[in-house]
PQR file of N, CA, C, O and H, with PARSE charges and radii, in Angstrom:
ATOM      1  N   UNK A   1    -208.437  60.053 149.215 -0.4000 1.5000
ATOM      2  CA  UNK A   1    -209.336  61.065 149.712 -0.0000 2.0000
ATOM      3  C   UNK A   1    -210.779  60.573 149.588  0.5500 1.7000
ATOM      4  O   UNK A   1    -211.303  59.959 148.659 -0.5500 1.4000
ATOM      5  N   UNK A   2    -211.269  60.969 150.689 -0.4000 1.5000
ATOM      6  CA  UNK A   2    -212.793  60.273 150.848 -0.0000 2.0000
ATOM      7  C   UNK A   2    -213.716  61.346 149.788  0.5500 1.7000
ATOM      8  O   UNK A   2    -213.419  62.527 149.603 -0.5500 1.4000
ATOM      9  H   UNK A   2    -210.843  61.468 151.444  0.4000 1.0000
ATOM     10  N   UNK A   3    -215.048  60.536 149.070 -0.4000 1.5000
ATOM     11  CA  UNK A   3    -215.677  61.231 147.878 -0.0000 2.0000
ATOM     12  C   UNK A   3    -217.226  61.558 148.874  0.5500 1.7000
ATOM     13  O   UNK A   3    -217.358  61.070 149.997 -0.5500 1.4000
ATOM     14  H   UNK A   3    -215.289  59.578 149.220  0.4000 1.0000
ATOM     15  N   UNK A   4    -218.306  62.457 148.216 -0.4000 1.5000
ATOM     16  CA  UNK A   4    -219.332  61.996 148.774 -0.0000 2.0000
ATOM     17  C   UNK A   4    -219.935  60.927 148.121  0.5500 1.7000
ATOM     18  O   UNK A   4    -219.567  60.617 146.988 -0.5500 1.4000
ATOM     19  H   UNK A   4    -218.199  62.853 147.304  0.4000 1.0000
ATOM     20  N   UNK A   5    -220.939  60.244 148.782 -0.4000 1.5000
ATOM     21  CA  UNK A   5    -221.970  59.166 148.494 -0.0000 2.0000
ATOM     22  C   UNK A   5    -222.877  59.930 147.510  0.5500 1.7000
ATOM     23  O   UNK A   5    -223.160  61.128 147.510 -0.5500 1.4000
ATOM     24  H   UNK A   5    -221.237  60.496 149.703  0.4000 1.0000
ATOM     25  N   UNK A   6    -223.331  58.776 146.523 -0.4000 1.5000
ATOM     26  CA  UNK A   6    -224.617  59.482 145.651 -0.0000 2.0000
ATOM     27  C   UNK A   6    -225.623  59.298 146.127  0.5500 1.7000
ATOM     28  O   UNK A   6    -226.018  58.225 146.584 -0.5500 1.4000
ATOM     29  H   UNK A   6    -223.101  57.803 146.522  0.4000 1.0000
ATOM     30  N   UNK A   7    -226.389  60.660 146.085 -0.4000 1.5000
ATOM     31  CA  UNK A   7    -227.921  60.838 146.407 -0.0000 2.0000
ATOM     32  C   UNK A   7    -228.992  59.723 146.284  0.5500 1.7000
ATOM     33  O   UNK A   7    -229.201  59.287 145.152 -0.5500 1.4000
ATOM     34  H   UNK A   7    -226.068  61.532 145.714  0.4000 1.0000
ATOM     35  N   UNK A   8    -229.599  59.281 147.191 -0.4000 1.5000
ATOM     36  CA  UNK A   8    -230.677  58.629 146.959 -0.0000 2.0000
ATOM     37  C   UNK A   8    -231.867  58.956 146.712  0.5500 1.7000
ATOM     38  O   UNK A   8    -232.641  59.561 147.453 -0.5500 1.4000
ATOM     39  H   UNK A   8    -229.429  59.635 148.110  0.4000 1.0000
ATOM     40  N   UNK A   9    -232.115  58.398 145.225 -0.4000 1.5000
ATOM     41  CA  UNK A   9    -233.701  59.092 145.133 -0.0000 2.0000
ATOM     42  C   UNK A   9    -234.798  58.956 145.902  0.5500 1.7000
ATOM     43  O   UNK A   9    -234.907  57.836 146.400 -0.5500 1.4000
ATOM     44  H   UNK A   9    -231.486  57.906 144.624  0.4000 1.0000
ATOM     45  N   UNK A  10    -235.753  59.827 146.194 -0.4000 1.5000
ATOM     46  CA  UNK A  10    -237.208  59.595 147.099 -0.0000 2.0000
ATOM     47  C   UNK A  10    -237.722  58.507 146.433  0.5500 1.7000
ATOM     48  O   UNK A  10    -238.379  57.959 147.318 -0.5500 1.4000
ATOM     49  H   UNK A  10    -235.664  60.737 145.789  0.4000 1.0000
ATOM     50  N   UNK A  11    -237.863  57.725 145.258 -0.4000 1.5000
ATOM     51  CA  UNK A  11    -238.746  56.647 145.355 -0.0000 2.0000
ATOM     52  C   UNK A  11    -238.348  55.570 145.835  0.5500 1.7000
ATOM     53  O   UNK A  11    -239.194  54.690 145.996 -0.5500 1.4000
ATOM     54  H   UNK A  11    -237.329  58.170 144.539  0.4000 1.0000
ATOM     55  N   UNK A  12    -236.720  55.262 146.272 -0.4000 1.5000
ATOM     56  CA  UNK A  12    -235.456  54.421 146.834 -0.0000 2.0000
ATOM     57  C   UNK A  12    -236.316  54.571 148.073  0.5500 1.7000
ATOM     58  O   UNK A  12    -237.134  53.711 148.400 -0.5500 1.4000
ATOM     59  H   UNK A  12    -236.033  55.976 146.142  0.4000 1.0000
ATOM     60  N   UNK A  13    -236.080  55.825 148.836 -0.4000 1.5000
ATOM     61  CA  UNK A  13    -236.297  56.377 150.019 -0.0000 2.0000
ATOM     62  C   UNK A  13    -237.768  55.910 150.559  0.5500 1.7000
ATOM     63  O   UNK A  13    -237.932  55.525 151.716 -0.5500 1.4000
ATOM     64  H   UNK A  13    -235.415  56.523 148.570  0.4000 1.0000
ATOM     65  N   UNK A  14    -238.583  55.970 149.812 -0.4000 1.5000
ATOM     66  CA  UNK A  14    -239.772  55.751 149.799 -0.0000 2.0000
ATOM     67  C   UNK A  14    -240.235  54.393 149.797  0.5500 1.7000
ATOM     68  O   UNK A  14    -240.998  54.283 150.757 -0.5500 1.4000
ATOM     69  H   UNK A  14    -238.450  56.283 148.871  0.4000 1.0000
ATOM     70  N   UNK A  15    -240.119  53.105 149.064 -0.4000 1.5000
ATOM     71  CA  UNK A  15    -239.964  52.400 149.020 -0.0000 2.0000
ATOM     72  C   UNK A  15    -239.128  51.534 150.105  0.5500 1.7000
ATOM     73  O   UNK A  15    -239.383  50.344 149.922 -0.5500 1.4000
ATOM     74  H   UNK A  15    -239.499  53.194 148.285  0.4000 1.0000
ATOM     75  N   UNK A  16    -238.519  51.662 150.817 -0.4000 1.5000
ATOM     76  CA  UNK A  16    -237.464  51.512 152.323 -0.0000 2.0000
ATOM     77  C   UNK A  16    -238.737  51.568 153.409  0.5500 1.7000
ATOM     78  O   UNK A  16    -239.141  50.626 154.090 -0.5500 1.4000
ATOM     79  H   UNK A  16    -238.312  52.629 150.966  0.4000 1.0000
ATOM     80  N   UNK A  17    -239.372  53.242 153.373 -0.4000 1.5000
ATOM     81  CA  UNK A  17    -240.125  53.048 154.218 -0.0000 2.0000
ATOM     82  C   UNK A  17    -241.510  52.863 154.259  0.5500 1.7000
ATOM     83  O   UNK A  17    -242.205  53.230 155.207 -0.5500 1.4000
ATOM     84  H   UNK A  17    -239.044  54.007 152.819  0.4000 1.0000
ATOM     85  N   UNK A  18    -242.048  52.148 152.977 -0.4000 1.5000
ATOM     86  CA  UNK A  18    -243.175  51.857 152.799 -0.0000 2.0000
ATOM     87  C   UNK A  18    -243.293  50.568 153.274  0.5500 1.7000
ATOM     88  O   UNK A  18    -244.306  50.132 153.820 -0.5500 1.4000
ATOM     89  H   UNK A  18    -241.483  51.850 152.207  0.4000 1.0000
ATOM     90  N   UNK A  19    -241.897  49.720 153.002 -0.4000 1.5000
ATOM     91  CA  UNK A  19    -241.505  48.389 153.607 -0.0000 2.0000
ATOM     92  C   UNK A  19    -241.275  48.092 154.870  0.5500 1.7000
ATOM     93  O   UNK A  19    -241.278  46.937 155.295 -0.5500 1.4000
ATOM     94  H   UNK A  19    -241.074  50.074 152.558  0.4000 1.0000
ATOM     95  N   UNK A  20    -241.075  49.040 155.515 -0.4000 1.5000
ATOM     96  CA  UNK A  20    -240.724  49.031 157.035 -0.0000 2.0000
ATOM     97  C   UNK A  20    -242.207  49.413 157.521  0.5500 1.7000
ATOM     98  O   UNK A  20    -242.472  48.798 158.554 -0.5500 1.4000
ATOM     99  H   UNK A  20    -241.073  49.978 155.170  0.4000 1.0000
ATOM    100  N   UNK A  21    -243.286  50.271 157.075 -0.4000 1.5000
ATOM    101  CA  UNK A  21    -244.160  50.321 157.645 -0.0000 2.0000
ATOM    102  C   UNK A  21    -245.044  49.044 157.599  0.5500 1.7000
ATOM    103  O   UNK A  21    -245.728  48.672 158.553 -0.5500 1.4000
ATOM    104  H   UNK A  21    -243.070  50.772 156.236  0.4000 1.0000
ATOM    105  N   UNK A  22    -244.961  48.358 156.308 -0.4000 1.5000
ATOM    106  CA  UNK A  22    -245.645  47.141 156.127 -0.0000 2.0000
ATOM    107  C   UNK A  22    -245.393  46.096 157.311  0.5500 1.7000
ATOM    108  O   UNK A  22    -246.312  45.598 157.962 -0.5500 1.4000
ATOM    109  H   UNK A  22    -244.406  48.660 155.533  0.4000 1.0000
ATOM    110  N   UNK A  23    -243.815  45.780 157.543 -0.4000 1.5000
ATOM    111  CA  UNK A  23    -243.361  44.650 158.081 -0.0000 2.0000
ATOM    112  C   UNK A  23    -244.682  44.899 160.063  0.5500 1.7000
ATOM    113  O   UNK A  23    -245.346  44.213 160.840 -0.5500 1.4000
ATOM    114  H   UNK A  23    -243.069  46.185 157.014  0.4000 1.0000
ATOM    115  N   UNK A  24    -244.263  46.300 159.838 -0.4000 1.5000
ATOM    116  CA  UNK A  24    -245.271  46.324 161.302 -0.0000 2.0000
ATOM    117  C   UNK A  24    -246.553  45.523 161.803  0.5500 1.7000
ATOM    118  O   UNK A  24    -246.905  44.901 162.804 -0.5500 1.4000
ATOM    119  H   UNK A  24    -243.723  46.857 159.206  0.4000 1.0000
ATOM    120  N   UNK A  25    -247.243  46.014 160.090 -0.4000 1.5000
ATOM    121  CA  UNK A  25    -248.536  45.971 160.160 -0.0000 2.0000
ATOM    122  C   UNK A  25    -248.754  44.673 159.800  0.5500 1.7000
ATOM    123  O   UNK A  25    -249.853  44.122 159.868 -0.5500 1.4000
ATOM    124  H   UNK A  25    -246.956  46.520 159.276  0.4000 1.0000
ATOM    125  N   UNK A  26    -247.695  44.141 159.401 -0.4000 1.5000
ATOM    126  CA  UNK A  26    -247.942  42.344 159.341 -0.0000 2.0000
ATOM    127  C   UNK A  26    -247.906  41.436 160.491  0.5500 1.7000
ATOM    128  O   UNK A  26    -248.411  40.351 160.780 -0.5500 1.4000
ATOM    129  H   UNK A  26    -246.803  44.588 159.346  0.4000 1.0000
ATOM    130  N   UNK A  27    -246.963  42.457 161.148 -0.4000 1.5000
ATOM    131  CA  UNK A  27    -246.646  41.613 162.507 -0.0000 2.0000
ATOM    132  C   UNK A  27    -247.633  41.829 163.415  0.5500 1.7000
ATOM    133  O   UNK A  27    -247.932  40.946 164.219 -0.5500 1.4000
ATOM    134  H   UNK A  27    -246.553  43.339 160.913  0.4000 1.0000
ATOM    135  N   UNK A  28    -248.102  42.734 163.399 -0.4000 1.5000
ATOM    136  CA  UNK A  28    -249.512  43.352 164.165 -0.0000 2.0000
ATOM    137  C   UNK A  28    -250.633  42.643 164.027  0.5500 1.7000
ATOM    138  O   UNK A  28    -251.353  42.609 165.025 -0.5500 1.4000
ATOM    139  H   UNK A  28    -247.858  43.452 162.746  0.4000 1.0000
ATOM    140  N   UNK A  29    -251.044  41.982 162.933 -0.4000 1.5000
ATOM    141  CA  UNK A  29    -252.130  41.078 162.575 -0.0000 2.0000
ATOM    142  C   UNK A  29    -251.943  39.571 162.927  0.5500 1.7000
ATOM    143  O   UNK A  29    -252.813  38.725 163.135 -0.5500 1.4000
ATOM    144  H   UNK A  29    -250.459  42.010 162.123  0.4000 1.0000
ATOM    145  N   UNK A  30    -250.390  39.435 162.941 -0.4000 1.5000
ATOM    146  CA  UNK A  30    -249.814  37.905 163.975 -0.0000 2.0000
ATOM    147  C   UNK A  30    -250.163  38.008 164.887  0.5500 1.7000
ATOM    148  O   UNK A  30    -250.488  36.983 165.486 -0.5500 1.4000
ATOM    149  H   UNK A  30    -249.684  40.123 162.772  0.4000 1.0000
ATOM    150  N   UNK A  31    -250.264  38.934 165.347 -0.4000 1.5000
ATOM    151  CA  UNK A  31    -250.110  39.152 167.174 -0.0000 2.0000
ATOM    152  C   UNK A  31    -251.560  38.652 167.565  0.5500 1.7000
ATOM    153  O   UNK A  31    -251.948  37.815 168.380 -0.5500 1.4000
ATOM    154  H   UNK A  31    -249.999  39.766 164.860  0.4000 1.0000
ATOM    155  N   UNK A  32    -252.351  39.660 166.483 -0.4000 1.5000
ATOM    156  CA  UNK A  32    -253.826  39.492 167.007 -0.0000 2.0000
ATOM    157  C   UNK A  32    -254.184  38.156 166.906  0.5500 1.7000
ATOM    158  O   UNK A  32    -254.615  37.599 167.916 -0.5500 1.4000
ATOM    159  H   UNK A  32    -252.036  40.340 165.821  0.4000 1.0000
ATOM    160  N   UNK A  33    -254.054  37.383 165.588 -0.4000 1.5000
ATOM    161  CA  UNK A  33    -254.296  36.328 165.317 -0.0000 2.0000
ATOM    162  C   UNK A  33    -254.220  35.179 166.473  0.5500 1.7000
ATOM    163  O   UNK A  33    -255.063  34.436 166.976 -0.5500 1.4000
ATOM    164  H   UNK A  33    -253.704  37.835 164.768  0.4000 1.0000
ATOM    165  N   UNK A  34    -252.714  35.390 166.675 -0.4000 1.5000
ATOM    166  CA  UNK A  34    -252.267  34.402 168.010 -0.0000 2.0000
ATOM    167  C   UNK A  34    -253.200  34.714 169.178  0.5500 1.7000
ATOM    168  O   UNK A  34    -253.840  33.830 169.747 -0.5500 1.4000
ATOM    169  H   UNK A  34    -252.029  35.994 166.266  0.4000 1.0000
ATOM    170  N   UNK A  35    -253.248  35.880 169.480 -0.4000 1.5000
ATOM    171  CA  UNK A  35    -254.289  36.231 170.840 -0.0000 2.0000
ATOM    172  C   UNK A  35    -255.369  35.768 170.816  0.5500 1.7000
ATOM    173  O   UNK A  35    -255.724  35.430 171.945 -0.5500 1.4000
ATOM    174  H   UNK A  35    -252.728  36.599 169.018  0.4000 1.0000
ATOM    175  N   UNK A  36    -256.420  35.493 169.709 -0.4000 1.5000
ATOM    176  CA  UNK A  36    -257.939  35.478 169.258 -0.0000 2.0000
ATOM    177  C   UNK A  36    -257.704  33.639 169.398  0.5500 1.7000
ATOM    178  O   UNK A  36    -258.406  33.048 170.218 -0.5500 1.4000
ATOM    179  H   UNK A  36    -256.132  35.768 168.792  0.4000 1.0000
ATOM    180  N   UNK A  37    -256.987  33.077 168.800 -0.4000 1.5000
ATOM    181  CA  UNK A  37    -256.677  31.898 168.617 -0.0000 2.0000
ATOM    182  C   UNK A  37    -256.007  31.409 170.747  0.5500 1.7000
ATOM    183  O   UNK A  37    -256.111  30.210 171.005 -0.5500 1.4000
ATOM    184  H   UNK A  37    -256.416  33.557 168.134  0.4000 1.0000
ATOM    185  N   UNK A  38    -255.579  32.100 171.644 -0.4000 1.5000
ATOM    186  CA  UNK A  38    -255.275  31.737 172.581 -0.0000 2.0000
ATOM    187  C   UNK A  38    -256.110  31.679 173.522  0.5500 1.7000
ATOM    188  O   UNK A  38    -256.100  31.018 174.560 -0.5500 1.4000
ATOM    189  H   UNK A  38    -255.495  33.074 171.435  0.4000 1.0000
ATOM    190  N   UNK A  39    -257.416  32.981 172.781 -0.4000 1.5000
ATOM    191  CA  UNK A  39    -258.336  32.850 173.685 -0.0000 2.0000
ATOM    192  C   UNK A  39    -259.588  31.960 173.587  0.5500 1.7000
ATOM    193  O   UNK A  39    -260.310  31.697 174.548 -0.5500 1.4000
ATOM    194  H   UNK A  39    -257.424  33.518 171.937  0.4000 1.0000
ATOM    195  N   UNK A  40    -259.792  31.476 172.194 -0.4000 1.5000
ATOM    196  CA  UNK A  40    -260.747  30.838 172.205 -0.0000 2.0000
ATOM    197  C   UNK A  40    -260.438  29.144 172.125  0.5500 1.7000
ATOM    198  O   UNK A  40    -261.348  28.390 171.780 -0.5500 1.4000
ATOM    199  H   UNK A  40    -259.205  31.689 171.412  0.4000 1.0000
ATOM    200  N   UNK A  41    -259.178  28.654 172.446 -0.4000 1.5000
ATOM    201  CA  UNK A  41    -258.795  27.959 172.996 -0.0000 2.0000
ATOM    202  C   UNK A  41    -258.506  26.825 171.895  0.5500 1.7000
ATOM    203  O   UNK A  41    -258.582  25.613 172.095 -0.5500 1.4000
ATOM    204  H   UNK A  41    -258.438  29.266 172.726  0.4000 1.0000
ATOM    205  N   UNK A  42    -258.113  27.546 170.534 -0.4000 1.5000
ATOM    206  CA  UNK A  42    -257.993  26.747 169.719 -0.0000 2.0000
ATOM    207  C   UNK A  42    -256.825  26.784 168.967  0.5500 1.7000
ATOM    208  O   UNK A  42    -256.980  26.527 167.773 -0.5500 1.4000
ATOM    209  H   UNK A  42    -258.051  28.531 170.371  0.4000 1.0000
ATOM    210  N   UNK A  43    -255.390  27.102 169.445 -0.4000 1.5000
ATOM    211  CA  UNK A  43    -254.003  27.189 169.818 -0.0000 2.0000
ATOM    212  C   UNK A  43    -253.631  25.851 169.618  0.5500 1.7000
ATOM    213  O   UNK A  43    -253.843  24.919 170.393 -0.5500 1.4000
ATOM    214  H   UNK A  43    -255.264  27.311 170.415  0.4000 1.0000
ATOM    215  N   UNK A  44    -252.916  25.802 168.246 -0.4000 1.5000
ATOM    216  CA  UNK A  44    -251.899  24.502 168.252 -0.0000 2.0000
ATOM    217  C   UNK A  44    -250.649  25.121 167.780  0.5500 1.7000
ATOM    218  O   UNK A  44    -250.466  25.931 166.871 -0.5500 1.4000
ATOM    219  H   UNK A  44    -252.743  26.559 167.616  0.4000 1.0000
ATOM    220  N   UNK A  45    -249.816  24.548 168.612 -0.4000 1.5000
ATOM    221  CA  UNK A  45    -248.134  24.702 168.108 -0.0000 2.0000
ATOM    222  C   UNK A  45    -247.792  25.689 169.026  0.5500 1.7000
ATOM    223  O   UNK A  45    -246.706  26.225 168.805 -0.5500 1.4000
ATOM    224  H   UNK A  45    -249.965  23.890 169.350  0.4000 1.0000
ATOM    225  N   UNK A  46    -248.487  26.123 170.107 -0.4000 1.5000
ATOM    226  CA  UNK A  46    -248.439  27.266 171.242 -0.0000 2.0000
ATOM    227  C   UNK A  46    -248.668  26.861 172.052  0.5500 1.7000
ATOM    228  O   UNK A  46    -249.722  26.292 172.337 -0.5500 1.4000
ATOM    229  H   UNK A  46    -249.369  25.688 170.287  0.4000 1.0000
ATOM    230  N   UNK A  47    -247.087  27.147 173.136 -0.4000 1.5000
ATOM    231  CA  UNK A  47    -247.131  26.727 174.575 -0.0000 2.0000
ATOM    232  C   UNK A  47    -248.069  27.656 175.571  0.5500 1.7000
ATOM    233  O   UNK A  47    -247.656  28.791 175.807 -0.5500 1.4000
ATOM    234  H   UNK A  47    -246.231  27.609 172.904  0.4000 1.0000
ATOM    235  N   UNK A  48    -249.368  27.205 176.191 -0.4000 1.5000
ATOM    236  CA  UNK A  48    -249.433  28.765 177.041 -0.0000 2.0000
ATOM    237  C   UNK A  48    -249.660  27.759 178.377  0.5500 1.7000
ATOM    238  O   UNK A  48    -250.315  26.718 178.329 -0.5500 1.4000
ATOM    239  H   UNK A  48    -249.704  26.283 175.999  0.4000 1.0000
ATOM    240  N   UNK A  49    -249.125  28.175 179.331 -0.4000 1.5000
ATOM    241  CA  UNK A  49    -249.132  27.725 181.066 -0.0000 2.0000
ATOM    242  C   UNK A  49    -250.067  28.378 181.270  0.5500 1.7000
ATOM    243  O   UNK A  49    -250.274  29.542 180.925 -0.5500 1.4000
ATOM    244  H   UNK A  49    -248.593  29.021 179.370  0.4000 1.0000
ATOM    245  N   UNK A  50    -250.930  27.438 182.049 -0.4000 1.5000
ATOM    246  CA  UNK A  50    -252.358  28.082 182.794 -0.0000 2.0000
ATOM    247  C   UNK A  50    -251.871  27.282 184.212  0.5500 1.7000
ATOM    248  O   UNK A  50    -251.486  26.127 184.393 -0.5500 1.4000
ATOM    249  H   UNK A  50    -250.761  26.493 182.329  0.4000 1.0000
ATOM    250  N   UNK A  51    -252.104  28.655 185.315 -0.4000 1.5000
ATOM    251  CA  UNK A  51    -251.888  28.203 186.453 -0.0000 2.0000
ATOM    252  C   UNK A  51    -253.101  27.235 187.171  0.5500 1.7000
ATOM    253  O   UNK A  51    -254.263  27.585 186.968 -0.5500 1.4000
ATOM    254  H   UNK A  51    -252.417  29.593 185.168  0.4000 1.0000
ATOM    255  N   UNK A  52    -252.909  26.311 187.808 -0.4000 1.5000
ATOM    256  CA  UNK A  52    -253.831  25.279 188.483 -0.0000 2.0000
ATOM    257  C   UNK A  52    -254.514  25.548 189.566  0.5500 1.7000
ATOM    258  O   UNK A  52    -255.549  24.995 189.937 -0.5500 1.4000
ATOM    259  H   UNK A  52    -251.964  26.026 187.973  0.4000 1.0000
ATOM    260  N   UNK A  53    -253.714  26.726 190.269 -0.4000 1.5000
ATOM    261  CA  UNK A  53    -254.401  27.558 191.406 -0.0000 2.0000
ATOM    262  C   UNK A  53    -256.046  28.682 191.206  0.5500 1.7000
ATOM    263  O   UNK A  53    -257.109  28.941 191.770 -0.5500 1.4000
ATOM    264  H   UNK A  53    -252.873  27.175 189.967  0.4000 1.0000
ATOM    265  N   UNK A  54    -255.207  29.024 189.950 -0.4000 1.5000
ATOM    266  CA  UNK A  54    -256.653  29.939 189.269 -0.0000 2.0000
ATOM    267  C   UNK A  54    -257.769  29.280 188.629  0.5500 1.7000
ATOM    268  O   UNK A  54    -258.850  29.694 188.209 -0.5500 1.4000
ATOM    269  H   UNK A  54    -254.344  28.814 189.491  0.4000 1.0000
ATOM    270  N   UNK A  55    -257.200  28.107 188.670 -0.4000 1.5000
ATOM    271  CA  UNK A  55    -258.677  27.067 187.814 -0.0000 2.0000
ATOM    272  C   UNK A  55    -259.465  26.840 188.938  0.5500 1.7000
ATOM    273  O   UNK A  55    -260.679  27.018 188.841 -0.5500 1.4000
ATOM    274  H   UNK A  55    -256.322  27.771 189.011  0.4000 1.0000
ATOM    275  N   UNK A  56    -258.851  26.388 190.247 -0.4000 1.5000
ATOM    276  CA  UNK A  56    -259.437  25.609 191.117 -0.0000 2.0000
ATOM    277  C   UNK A  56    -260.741  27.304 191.860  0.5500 1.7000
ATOM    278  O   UNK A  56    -261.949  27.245 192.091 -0.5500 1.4000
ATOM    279  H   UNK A  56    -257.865  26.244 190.326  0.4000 1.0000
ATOM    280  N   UNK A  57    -259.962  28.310 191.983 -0.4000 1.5000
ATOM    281  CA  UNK A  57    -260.550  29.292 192.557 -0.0000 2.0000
ATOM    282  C   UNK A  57    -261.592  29.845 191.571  0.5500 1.7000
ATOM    283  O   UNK A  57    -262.429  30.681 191.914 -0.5500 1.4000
ATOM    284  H   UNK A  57    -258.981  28.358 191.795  0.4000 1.0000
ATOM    285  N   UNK A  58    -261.504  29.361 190.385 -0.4000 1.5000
ATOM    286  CA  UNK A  58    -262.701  30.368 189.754 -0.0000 2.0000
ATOM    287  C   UNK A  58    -263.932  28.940 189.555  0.5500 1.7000
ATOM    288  O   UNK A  58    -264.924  29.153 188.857 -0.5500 1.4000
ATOM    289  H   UNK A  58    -260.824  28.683 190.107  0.4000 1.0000
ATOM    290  N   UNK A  59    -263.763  27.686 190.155 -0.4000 1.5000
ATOM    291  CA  UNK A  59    -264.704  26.635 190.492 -0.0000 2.0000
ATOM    292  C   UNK A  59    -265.423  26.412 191.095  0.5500 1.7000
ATOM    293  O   UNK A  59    -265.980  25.318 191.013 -0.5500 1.4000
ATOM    294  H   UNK A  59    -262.958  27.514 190.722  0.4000 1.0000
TER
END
């Protein structure tokens, strides 16, 4: 016969999603990082394709 599960305490609970909000906000500051770094053209270890058509037209 199936039992119930024991209660999880709120600081368990809490702790879960204090960690899940973090992982966001870490990844959120990668993102920017990479962008700031793609735009000022100082990107190593990052593939970015720049089309050859748009170079020639903004010349």
């Amino acid at each position: 016969m199936a039992c119930p599960k024991k209660k999880t305490s709120k600081s368990k609970r809490d702790k879960r999603r204090a960690n899940w909000n973090h992982l966001g906000s870490v990844q959120a500051a990668k993102a920017m990082s990479m962008g700031k770094s793609i735009l000022t053209g100082r990107a190593q270890g990052f593939y970015y394709p720049v089309d050859d058509e748009t170079e020639a037209e903004e010349d």
